[in-house]
PADOBA-434836 format. One record per residue (C-alpha): chain; z, x, y; residue number from 1. Coordinates in steps of 0.2 Angstrom, whole numbers. Layout:
BEGIN
SITE chain    c3    c1    c2 resi
SITE     A     Z     X     Y  NUM
...
***
This chain:
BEGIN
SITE chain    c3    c1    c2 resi
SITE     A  -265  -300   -93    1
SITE     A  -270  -299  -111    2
SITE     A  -269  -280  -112    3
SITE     A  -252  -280  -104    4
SITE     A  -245  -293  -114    5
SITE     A  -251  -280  -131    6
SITE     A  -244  -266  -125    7
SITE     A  -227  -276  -121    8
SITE     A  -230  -283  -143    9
SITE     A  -235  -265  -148   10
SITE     A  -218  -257  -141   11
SITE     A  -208  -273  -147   12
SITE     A  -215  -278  -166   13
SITE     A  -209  -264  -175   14
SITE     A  -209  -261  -196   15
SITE     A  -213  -253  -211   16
SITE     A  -233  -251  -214   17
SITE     A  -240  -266  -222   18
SITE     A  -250  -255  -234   19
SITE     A  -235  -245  -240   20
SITE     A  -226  -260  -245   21
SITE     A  -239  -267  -254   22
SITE     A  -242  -251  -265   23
SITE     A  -222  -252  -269   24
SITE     A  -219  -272  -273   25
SITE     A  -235  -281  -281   26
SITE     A  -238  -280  -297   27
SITE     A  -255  -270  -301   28
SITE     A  -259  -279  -320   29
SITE     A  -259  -297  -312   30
SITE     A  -266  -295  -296   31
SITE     A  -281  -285  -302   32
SITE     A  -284  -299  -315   33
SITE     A  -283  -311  -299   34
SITE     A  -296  -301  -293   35
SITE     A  -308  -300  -308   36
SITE     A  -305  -318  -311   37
SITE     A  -313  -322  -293   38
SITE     A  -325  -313  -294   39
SITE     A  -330  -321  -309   40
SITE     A  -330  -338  -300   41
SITE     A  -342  -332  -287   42
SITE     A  -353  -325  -300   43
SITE     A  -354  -342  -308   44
SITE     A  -346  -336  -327   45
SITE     A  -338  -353  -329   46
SITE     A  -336  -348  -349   47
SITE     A  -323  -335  -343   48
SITE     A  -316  -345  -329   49
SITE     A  -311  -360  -342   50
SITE     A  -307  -345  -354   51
SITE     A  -292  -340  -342   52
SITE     A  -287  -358  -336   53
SITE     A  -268  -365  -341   54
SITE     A  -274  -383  -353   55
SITE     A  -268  -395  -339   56
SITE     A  -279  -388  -328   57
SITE     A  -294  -386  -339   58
SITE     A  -293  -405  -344   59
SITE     A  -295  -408  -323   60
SITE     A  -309  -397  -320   61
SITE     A  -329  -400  -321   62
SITE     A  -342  -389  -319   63
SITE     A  -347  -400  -302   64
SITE     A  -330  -393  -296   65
SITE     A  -334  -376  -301   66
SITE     A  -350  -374  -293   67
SITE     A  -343  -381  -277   68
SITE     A  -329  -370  -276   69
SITE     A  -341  -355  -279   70
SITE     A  -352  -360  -267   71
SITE     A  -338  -355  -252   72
SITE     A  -341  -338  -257   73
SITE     A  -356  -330  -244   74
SITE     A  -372  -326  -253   75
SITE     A  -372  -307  -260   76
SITE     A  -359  -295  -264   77
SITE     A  -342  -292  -257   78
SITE     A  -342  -278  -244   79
SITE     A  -323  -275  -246   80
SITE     A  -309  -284  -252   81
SITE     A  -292  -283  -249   82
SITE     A  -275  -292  -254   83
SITE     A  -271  -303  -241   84
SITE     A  -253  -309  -246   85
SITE     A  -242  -311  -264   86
SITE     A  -229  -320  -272   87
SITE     A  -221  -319  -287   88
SITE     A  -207  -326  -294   89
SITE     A  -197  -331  -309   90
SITE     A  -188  -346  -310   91
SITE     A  -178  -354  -328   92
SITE     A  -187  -338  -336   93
SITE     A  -204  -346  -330   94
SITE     A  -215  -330  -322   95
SITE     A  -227  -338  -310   96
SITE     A  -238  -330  -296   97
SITE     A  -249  -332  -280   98
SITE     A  -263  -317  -275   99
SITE     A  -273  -319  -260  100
SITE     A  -290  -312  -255  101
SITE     A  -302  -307  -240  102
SITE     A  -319  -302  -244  103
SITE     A  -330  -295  -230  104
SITE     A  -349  -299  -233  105
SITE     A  -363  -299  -224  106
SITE     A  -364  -312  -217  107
SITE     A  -346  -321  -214  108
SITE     A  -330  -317  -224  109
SITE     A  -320  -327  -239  110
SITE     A  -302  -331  -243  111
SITE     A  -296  -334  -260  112
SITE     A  -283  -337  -270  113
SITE     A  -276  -340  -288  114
SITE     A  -261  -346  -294  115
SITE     A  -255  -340  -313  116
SITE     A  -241  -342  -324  117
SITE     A  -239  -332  -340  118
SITE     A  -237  -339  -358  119
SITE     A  -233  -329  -373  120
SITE     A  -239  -316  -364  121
SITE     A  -256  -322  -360  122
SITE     A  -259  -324  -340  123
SITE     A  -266  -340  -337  124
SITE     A  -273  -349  -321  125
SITE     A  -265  -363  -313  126
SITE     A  -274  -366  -297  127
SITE     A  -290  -357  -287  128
SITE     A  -293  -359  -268  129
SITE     A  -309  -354  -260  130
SITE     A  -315  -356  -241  131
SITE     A  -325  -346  -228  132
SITE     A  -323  -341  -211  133
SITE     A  -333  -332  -197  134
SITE     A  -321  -318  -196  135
SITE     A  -307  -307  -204  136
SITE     A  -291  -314  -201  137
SITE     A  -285  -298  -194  138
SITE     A  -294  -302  -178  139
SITE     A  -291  -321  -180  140
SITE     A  -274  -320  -179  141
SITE     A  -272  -304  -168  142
SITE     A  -260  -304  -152  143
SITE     A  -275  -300  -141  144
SITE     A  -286  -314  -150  145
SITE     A  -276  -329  -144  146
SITE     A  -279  -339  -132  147
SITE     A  -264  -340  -118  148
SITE     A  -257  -356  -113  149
SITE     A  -241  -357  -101  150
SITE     A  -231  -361  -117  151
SITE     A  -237  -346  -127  152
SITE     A  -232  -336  -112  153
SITE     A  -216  -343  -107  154
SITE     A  -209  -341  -125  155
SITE     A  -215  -323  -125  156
SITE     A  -205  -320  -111  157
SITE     A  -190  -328  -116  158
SITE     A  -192  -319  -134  159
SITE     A  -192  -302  -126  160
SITE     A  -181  -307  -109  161
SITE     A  -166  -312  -120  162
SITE     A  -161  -296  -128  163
SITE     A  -162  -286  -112  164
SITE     A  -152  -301  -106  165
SITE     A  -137  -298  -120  166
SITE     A  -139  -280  -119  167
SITE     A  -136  -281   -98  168
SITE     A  -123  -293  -103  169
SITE     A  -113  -281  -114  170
SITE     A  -114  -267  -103  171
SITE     A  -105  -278   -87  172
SITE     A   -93  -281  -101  173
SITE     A   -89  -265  -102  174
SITE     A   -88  -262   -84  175
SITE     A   -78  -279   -81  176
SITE     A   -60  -278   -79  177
SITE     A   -54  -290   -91  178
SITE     A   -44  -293  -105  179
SITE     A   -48  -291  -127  180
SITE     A   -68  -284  -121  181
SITE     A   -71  -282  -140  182
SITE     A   -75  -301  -142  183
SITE     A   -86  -302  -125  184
SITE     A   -95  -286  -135  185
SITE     A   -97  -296  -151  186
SITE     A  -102  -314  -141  187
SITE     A  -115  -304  -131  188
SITE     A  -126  -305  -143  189
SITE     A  -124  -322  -153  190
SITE     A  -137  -337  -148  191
SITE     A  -137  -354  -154  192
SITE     A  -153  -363  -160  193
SITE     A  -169  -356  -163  194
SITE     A  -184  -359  -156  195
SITE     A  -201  -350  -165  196
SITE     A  -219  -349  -159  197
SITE     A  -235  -347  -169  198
SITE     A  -245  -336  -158  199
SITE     A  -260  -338  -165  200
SITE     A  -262  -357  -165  201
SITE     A  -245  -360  -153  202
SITE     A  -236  -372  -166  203
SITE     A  -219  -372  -160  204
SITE     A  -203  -375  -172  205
SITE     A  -185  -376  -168  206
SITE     A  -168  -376  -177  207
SITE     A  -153  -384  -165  208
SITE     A  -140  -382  -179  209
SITE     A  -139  -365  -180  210
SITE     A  -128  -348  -174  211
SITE     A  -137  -331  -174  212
SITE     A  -132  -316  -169  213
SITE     A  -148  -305  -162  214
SITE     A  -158  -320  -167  215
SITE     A  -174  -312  -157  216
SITE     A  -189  -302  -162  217
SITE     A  -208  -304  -167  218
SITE     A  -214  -303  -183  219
SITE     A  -227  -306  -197  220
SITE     A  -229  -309  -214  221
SITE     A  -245  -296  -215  222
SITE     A  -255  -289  -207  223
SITE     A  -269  -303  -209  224
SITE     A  -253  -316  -203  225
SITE     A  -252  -322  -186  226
SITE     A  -237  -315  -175  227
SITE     A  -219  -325  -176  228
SITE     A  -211  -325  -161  229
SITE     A  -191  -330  -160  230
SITE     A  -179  -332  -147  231
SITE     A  -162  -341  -149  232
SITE     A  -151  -347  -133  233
SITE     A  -138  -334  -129  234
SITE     A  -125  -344  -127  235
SITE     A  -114  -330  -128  236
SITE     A  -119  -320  -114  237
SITE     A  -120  -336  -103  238
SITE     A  -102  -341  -106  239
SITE     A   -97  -323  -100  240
SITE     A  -107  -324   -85  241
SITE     A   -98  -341   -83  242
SITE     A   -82  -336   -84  243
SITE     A   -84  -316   -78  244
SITE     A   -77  -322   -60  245
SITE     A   -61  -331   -67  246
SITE     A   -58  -319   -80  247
SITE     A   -57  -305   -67  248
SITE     A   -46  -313   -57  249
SITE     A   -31  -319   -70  250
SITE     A   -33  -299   -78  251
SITE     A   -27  -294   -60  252
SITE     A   -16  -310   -56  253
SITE     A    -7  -302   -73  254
SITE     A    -8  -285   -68  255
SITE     A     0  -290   -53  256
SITE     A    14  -300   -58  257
SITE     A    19  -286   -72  258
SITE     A    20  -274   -58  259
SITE     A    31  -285   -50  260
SITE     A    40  -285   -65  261
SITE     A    42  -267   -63  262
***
């Protein structure tokens, strides 16, 4: 079932590479300095670590809290390391930051992050975040990886069954002899609502009080994120089905009577 159900997610996520984007959109000075900075934490230089801290949180930090941070980091060195995620932004002429790591070791992996701000040019750390897992999060939050429930699976097939749905729906638009087709076409595809799945732990979220139009799809944030999944009620396509019969029968009812006319 597993192997069907990847297939089906292979055919149906579809994007830019992962790799490609990062290369084009994070900022090389800053996250390379994240990277240095972490790896200093893990080799214990606490002098360069306070060095590189913002003054609020230098005056919260103690050594104790150093050295217990550090400790997440698996003994030896890092296999690989890899940018997990990003985001940087700049708000009232404020530039602050977020870089995320995985390290491979030899035995377990890490995650890792820091959180920086700039000050007269100076980079300066705001926050560091430090914990271990038994695996990368590639395969932790891979399709295949997941453990099914009936939920999982019955939102899956609603995510990808929904489109098909509108699609079908259009084309009996097309084919239906009624009356101003152009805003069956365009209704076809809008859904209200929203429901998205988490398929890696199965937290489900929803939005009632909201109209989209192709509202469907799977995606994630990275490659190392877990797959979204998103339907929205196609209330659209219903209503047609719903009103296909009547709608038929008054565009010949006036097709008749103007023949009458005639």
């Amino acid at each position: 079932m597993k192997y069907i159900l990847t297939i089906i997610v292979a055919l149906f996520v579809m994007g830019c590479s992962y790799e490609d984007m990062k290369e084009s959109i994070v900022p090389k000075e800053e996250s390379s300095f994240a990277k240095e900075y972490l790896d200093q934490l893990r080799l214990k230089n606490y002098e360069y670590i306070k060095a590189q801290m913002h003054p609020e949180l230098l005056t919260k930090v103690t050594v104790e809290e150093l050295d217990n941070l550090s400790g997440f980091f698996p003994e030896g060195e890092p296999l690989n390391t890899e940018l997990m995620g990003s985001n940087v932004r700049t708000f009232n002429d404020v530039w602050s930051a977020n870089f995320s790591f995985e390290s491979k070791f030899k035995v377990d992996w890490s995650i890792a992050s820091v959180s920086m701000t700039k000050q007269d040019g100076k980079i300066l750390v705001t926050g560091v975040n430090v914990y271990r897992t038994k695996e990368s999060q590639k395969v932790l939050n891979s399709f295949g990886n997941a453990e099914l429930s009936m939920p999982k699976v019955l939102i899956l097939v609603l995510t990808i069954v929904t489109p098909i749905f509108m699609i079908v729906t259009c084309v009996f638009v097309y084919r239906a002899p009624i009356e101003k087709k152009w805003r069956w076409y365009l209704l076809s595809f809008v859904g209200v609502g929203a429901v998205a799945m988490n398929w890696t732990t199965g937290e489900i979220a929803t939005k009632i009080a909201t109209i989209k139009f192709l509202g469907v799809g799977a995606s994630a944030a990275s490659e190392f994120a877990p797959l979204i999944f998103t339907f929205t009620i196609p209330i659209g396509a219903i209503a047609f089905w719903v009103k296909r019969n009547k709608m038929i029968e008054q565009t010949m009812a006036n097709k008749a009577s103007q023949q009458n006319v005639a």
